[in-house]
TORMI-278492 format. One record per residue (C-alpha): x, y, z; residue number from 1; residue in three letters. Coordinates in nm, 2 decimals, decimal comma. Each point is the difference from the previous one (the first is absolute). Example, Ala and Ser with C-alpha at 12.3 -4.5 7.8 and 13.67 -1.06 7.14 Angstrom:
- 1,23_-0,45_0,78_1_ALA $
- 0,14_0,34_-0,07_2_SER $
REM end
This chain:
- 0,16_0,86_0,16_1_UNK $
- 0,19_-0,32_-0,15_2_UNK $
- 0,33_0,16_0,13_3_UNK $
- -0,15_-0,02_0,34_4_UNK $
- -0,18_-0,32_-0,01_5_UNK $
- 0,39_-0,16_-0,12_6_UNK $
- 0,14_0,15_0,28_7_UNK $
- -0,27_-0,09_0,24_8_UNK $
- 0,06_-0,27_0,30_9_UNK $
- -0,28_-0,20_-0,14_10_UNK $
- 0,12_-0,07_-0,33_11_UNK $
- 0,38_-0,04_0,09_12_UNK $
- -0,09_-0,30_0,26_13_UNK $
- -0,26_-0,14_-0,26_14_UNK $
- 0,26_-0,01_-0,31_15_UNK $
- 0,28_-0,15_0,24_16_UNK $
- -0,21_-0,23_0,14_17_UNK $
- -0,17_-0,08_-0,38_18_UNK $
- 0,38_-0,03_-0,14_19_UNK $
- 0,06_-0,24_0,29_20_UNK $
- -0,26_-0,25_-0,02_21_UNK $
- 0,00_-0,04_-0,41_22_UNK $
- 0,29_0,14_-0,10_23_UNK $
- -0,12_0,21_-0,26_24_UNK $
- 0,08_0,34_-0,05_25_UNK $
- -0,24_0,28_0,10_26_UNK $
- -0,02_0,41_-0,15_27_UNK $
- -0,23_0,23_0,05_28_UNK $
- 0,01_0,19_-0,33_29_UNK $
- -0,16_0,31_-0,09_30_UNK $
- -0,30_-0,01_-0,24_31_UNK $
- 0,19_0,11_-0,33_32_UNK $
- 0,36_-0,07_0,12_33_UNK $
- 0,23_-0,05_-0,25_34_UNK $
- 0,22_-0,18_0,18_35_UNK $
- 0,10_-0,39_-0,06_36_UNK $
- -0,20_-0,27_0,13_37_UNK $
- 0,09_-0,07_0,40_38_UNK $
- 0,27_0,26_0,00_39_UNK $
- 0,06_0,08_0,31_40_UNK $
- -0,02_-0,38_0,12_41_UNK $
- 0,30_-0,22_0,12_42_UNK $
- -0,22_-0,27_-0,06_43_UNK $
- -0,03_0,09_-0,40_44_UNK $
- 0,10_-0,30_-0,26_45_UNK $
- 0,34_0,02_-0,07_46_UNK $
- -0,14_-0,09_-0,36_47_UNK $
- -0,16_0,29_-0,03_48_UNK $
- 0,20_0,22_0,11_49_UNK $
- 0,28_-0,15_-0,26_50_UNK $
- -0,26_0,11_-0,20_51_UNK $
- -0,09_0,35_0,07_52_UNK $
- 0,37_0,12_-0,11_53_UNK $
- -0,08_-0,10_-0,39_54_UNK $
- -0,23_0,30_-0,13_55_UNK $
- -0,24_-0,24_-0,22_56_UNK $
- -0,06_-0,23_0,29_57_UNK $
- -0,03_0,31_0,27_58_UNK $
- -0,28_0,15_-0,29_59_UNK $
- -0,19_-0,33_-0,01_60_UNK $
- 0,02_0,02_0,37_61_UNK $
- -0,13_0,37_0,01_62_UNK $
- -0,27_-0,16_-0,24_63_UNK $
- -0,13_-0,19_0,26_64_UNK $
- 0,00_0,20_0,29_65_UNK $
- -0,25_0,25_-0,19_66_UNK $
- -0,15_-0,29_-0,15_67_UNK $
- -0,08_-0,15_0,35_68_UNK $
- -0,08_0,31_0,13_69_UNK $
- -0,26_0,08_-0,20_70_UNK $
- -0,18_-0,33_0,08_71_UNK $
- 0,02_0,04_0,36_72_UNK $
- -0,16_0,28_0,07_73_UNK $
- -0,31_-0,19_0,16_74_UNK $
- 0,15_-0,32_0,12_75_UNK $
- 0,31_-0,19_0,01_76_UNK $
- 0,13_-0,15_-0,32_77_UNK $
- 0,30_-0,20_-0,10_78_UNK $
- 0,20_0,01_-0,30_79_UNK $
- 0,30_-0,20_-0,22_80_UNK $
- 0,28_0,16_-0,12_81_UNK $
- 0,15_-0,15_-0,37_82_UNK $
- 0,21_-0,16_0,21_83_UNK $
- -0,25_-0,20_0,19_84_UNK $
- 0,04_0,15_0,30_85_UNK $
- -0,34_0,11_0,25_86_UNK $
- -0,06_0,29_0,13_87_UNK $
- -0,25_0,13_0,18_88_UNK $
- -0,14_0,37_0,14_89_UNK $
- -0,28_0,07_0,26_90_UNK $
- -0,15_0,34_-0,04_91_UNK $
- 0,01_0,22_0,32_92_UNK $
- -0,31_0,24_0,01_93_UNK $
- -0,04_0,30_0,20_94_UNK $
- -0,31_0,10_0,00_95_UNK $
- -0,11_-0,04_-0,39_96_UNK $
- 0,37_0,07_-0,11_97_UNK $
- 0,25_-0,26_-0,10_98_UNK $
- 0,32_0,15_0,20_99_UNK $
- 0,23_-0,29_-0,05_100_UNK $
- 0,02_-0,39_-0,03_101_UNK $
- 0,14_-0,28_0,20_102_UNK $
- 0,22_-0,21_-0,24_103_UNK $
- 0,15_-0,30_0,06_104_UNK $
- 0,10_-0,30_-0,24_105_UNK $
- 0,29_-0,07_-0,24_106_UNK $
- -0,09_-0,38_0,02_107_UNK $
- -0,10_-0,28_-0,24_108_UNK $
- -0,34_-0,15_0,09_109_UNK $
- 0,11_-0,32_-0,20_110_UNK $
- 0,38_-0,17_-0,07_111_UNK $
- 0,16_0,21_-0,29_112_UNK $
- 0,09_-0,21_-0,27_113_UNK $
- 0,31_-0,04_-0,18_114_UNK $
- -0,18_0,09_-0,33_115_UNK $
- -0,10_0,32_0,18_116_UNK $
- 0,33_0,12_0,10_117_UNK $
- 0,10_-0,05_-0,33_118_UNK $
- -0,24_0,24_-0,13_119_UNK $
- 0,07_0,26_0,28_120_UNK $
- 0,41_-0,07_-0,06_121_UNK $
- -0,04_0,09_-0,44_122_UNK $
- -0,24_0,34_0,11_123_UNK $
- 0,29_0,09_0,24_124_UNK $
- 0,26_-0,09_-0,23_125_UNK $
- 0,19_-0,31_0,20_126_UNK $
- 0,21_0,11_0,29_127_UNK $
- 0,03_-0,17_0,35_128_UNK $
- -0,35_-0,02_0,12_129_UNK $
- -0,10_-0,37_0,04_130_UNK $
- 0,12_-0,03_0,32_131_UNK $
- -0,15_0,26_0,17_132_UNK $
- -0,35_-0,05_-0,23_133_UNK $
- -0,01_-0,35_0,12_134_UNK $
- 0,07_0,08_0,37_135_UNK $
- -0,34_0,22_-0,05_136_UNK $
- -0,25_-0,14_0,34_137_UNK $
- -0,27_-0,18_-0,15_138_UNK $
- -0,35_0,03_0,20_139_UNK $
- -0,28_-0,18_-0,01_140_UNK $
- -0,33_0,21_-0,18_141_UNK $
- -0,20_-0,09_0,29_142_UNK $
- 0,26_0,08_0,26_143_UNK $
- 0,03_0,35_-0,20_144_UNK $
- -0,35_0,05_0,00_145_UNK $
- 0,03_-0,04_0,34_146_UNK $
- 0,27_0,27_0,07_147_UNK $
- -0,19_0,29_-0,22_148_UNK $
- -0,30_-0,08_0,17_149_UNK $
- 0,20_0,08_0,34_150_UNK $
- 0,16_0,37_-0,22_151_UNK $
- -0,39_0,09_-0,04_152_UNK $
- -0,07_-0,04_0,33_153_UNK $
- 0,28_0,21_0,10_154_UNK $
- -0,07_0,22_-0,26_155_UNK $
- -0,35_0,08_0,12_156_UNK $
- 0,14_0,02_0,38_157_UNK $
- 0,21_0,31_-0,17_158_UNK $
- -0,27_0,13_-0,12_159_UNK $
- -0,17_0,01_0,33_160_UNK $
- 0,27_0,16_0,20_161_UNK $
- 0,16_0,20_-0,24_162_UNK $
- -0,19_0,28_0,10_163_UNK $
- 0,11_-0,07_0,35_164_UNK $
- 0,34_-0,02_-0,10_165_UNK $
- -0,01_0,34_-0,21_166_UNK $
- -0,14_0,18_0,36_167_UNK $
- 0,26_-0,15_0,23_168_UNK $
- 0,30_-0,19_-0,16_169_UNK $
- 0,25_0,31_-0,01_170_UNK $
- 0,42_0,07_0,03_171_UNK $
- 0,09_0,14_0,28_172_UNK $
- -0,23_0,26_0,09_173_UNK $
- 0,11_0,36_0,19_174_UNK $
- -0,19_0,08_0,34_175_UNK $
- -0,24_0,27_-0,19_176_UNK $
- -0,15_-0,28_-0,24_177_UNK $
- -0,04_-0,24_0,27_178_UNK $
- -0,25_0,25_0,21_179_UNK $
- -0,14_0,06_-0,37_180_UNK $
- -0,09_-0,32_-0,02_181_UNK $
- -0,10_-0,04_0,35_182_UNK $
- -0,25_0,29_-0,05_183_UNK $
- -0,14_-0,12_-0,30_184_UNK $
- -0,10_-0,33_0,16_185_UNK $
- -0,14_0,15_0,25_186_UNK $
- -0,21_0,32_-0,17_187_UNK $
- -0,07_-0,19_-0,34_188_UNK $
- -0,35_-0,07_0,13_189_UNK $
- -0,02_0,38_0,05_190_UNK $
- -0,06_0,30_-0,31_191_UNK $
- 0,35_0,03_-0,01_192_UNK $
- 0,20_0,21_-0,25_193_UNK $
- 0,36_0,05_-0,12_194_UNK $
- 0,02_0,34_0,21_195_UNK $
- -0,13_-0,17_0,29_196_UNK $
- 0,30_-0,28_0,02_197_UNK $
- 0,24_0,25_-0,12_198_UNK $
- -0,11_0,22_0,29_199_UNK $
- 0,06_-0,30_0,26_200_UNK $
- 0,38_-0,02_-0,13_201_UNK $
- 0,04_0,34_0,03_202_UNK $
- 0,06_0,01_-0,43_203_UNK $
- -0,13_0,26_-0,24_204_UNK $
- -0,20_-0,21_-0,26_205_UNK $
- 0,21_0,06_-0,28_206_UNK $
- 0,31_-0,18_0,19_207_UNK $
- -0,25_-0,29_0,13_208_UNK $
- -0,12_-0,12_-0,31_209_UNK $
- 0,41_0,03_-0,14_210_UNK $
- 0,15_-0,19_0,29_211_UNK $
- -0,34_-0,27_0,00_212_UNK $
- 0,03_-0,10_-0,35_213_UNK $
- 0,35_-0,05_0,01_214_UNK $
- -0,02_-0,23_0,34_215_UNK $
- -0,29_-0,19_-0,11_216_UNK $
- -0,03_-0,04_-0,40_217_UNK $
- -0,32_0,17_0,03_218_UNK $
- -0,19_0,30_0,01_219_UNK $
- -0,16_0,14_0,36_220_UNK $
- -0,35_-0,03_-0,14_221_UNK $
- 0,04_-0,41_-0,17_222_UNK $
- 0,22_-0,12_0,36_223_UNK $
- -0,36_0,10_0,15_224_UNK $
- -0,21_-0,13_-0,24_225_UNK $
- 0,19_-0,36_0,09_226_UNK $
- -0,03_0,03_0,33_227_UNK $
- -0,36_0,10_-0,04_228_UNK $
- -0,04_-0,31_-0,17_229_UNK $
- 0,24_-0,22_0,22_230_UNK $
- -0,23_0,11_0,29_231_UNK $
- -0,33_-0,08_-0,19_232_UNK $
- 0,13_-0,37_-0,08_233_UNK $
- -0,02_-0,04_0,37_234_UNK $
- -0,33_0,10_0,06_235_UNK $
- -0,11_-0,19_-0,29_236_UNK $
- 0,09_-0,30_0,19_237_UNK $
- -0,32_0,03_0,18_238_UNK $
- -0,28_-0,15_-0,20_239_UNK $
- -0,23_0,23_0,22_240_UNK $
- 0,12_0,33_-0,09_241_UNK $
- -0,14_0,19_-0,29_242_UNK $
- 0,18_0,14_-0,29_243_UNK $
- -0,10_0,29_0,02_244_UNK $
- 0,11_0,06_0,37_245_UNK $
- 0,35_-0,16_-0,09_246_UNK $
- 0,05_0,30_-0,24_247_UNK $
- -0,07_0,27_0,28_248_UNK $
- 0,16_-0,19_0,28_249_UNK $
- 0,34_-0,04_-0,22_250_UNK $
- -0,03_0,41_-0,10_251_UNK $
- -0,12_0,00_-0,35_252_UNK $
- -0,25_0,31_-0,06_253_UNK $
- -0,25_-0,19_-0,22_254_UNK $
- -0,12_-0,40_-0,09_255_UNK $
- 0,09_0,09_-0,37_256_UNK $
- 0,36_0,10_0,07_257_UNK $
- 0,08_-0,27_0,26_258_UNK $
- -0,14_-0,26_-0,32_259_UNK $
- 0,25_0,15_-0,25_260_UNK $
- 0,28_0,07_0,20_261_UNK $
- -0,03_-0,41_0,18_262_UNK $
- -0,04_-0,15_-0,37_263_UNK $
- 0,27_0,24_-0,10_264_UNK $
- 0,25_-0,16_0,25_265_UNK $
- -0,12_-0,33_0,09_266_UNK $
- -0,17_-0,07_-0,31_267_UNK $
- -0,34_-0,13_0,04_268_UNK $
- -0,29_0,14_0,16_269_UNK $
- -0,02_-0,02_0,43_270_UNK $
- -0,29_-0,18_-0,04_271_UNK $
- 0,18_-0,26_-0,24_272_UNK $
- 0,29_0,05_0,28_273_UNK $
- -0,19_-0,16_0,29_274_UNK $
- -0,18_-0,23_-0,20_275_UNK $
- 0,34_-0,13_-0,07_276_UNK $
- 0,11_0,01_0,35_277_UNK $
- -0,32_-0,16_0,17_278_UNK $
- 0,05_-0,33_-0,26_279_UNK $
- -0,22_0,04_-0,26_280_UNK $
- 0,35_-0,04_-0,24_281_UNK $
- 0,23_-0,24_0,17_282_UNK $
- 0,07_-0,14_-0,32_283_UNK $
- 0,15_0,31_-0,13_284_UNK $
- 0,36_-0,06_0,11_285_UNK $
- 0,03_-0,25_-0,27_286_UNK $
- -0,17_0,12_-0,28_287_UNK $
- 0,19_0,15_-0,36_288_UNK $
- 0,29_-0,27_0,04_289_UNK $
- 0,01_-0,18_-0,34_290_UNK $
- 0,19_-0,31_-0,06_291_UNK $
- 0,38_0,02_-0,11_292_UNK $
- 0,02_0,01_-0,43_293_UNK $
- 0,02_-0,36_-0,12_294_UNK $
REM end
């Protein structure tokens, strides 16, 4: 899922233009990575990169990744490193799983002082760091508040398509999963089976389900469930239209399974869903944002 969402249009155009505009680097990391802070990013802190190459500074900097990890689970949350330093990680949910985080940072959110460097020089044992500690971008706390806020709102817009994204966004696809797909879009309102869409490619089942996991990530069975569900987030646009004839409409057998299997992927209710989308939780977007650590 993360792998796709990385590689996705969407997130590539948001992190270039992100980059762009604050010049601050942007990863999405995988929940449990454990991979530096920002690796991946040409826009890291040359700092902290210095600082990743000394094993008791790359531990204390593993030390906060879990540490910040474990406190964003819910909302965004912003932490210093010993060295003063800010960073910050928005929690990307699918459904009610945490699949990755948004991470940005490797800023001061005040003027390092020289008594600070000081400090951070003795714990790294001297060496050639001032320059690059003091060439560290310094950003205003409400400015930074600011730029999280806008990670959480991209964060949730993830959310919402990522489902989308795991359906459609593919590699180059052959001719046989293209008219896969095409008759699964078109049937998926209909009782329709694994033999059923094997039997339109002209596939035993056994072959289908081997070549369909390894085109799409995903098993025959969840690729329908999604688009089930992509379908149903249509229809639940109109306020008009019952629940209950949403399930049918979009293929699902019973009211009970189109419940579990919706909160399953989306993450909330379909009634909670088009609450959401008819207003009644415009304010939404913004909440679980905390202010930057003083």
């Amino acid at each position: 899922m993360l792998a796709r969402l990385r590689e996705s249009d969407l997130f590539r155009s948001y992190r270039q233009a992100f980059e762009a505009t604050t010049d601050l680097p942007l990863v999405l990391r995988e929940a449990g990575s454990y991979l530096p802070p920002l690796q991946g990013s040409k826009r890291a802190n040359p700092f902290c990169i210095r600082m990743r190459r000394m094993s008791k500074t790359c531990a204390a900097c593993l030390q906060l990744q879990q540490r910040i990890e474990e406190e964003a689970t819910h909302e965004a949350k912003t932490l210093q490193c010993y060295a003063g330093l800010s960073e910050s990680a928005v929690p990307v949910r699918v459904g009610k799983q945490v699949v990755g985080y948004l991470q940005t940072g490797q800023v001061f959110l005040r003027a390092p002082s020289r008594k600070l460097f000081k400090d951070v020089a003795g714990a790294l044992g001297g060496g050639e760091w001032e320059a690059a500690y003091f060439r560290t971008r310094v950003v205003a706390a409400k400015q930074y508040e600011s730029i999280i806020r806008l990670l959480a709102i991209f964060a949730e817009h993830l959310a919402v398509v990522s489902n989308q994204l795991l359906i459609s966004e593919a590699t180059v696809e052959s001719p046989v999963m293209r008219k896969v797909r095409r008759f699964i879009v078109e049937n998926h309102g209909e009782k329709l089976g694994l033999r059923d869409v094997a039997r339109a490619v002209n596939m035993s089942p056994f072959y289908f389900c081997k070549i369909f996991k390894s085109a799409t990530g995903l098993t025959f069975t969840e690729h329908l469930a999604r688009q089930r569900i992509e379908s149903a987030k249509q229809m639940l646009l109109n306020a008009h239209t019952r629940v209950s004839e949403v399930a049918f409409a979009a293929g699902f057998q019973s009211l009970s399974q189109f419940n579990r299997v919706f909160h399953r992927i989306v993450g909330e209710a379909p009634s909670r869903y088009r609450e959401r989308l008819h207003g009644s939780d415009r304010n939404s977007a913004g909440r679980g944002v905390l202010a930057p650590a003083a």
